[in-house]
C-alpha positions as CSV (number, residue, x, y, z in Angstrom):
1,X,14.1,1.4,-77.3
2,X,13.0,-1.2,-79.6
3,X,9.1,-1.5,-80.7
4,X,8.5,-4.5,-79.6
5,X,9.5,-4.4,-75.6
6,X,7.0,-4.9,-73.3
7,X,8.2,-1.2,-72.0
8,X,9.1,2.1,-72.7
9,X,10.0,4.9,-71.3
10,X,8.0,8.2,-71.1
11,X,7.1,11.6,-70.2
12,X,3.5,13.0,-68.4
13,X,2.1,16.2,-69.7
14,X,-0.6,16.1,-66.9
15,X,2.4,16.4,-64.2
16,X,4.0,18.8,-65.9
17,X,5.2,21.5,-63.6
18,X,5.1,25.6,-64.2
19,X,8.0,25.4,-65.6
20,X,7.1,23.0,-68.3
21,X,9.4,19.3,-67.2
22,X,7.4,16.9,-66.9
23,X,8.4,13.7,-64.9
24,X,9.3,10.3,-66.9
25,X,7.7,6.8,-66.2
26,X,8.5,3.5,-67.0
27,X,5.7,2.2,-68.9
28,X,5.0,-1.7,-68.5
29,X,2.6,-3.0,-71.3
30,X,3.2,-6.7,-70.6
31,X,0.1,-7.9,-68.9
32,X,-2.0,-5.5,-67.3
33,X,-0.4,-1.8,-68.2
34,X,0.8,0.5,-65.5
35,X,3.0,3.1,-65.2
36,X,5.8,3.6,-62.4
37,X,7.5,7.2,-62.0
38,X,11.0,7.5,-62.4
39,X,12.2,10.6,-62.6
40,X,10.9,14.3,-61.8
41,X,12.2,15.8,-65.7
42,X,14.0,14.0,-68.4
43,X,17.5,15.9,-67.5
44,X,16.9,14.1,-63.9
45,X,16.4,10.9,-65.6
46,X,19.7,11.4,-68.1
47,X,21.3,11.6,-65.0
48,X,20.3,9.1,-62.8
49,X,20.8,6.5,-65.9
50,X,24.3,7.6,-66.0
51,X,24.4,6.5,-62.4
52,X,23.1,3.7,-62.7
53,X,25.2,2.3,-65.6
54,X,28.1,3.3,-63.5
55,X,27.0,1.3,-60.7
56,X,26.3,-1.5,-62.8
57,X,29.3,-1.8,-64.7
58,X,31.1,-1.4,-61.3
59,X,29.5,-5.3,-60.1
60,X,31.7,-7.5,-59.8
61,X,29.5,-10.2,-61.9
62,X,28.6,-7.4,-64.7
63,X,31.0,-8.9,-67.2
64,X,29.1,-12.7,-67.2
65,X,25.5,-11.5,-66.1
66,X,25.1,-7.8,-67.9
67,X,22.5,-5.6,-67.0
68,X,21.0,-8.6,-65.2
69,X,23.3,-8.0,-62.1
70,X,21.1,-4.6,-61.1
71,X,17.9,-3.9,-63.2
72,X,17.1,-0.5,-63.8
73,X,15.2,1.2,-62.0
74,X,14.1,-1.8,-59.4
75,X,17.5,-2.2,-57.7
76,X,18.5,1.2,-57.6
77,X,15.9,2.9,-55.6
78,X,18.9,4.9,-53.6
79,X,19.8,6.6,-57.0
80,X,15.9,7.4,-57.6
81,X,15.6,8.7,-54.4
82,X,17.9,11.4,-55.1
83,X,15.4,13.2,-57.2
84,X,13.8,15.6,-54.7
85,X,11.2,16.9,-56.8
86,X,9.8,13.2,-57.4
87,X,9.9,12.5,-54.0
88,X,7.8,15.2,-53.2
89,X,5.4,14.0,-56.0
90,X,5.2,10.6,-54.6
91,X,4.6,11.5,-51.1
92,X,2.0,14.0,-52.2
93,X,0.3,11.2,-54.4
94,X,0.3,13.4,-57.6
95,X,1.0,9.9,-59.5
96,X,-1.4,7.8,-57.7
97,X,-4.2,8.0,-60.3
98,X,-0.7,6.2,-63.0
99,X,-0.2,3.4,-60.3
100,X,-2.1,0.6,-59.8
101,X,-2.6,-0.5,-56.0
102,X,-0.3,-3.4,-56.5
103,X,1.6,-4.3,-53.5
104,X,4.7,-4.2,-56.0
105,X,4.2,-0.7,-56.7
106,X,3.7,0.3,-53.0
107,X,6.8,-1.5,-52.1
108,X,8.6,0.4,-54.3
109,X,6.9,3.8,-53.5
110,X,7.6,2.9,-49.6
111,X,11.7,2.1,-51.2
112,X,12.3,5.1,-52.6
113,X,10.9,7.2,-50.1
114,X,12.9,5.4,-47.3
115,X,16.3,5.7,-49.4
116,X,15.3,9.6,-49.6
C-alpha cells in the first residue's frame, strides 16, 4: 500500500473477538473519513482477495481495463458475503459506530447481506 492513497486497509482491536482476530476495514481518507468492514479476520480477508483477483483476471476486458473491470471490494459483495462471521457483525450492528449513515454505506451493508 503506498502512503500516499486515499485508503488503506486495516484491522479493529475494539471488534476483536475472544479469540483475539479482529475484522479488517477499508479505510477511505479522501474527503470525509469512514471506514467500511471487509472481512471478519485478516486470514478471511487473504482469502477473499485471492478470490477476487481470480475473478478479476477471469473478465474478459481485464487485460485492457485492469483492476478497473471489478473494484475491490464494491463489485464483489458475493465474495464478501461469504464471511459468516462478518455477516453476523453487520446484522448485529457491531460496526455501526465505524460507518457513517451514508446511503452508499447502507447500500452496501443491505448488498452483502442479500448475497449472504
Amino acid at each position: 500500500m503506498l502512503a500516499y492513497q486515499a485508503y488503506h486497509y486495516a484491522t479493529v482491536p475494539q471488534l476483536a473477538d475472544a479469540r483475539g482476530p479482529q475484522p479488517v476495514v477499508k479505510v477511505d481518507m479522501h474527503e470525509e473519513p469512514y471506514a467500511v468492514l471487509l472481512t471478519s479476520n485478516v486470514d478471511r480477508f487473504s482469502d477473499t482477495y485471492s478470490r477476487y483477483l481470480e475473478v478479476l483476471v477471469a473478465e474478459p476486458d481485464y487485460e485492457e481495463l485492469g483492476p478497473a473491470v471489478r473494484t475491490f471490494p464494491w463489485q464483489v459483495p458475493e465474495l464478501i458475503a461469504r464471511d459468516r462471521p462478518l455477516v453476523e457483525l453487520l446484522q448485529a450492528g457491531r460496526f455501526d459506530f465505524l460507518m457513517p449513515k451514508y446511503e452508499e454505506t447502507r447500500s452496501w451493508v443491505a448488498m452483502i447481506l442479500a448475497a449472504a
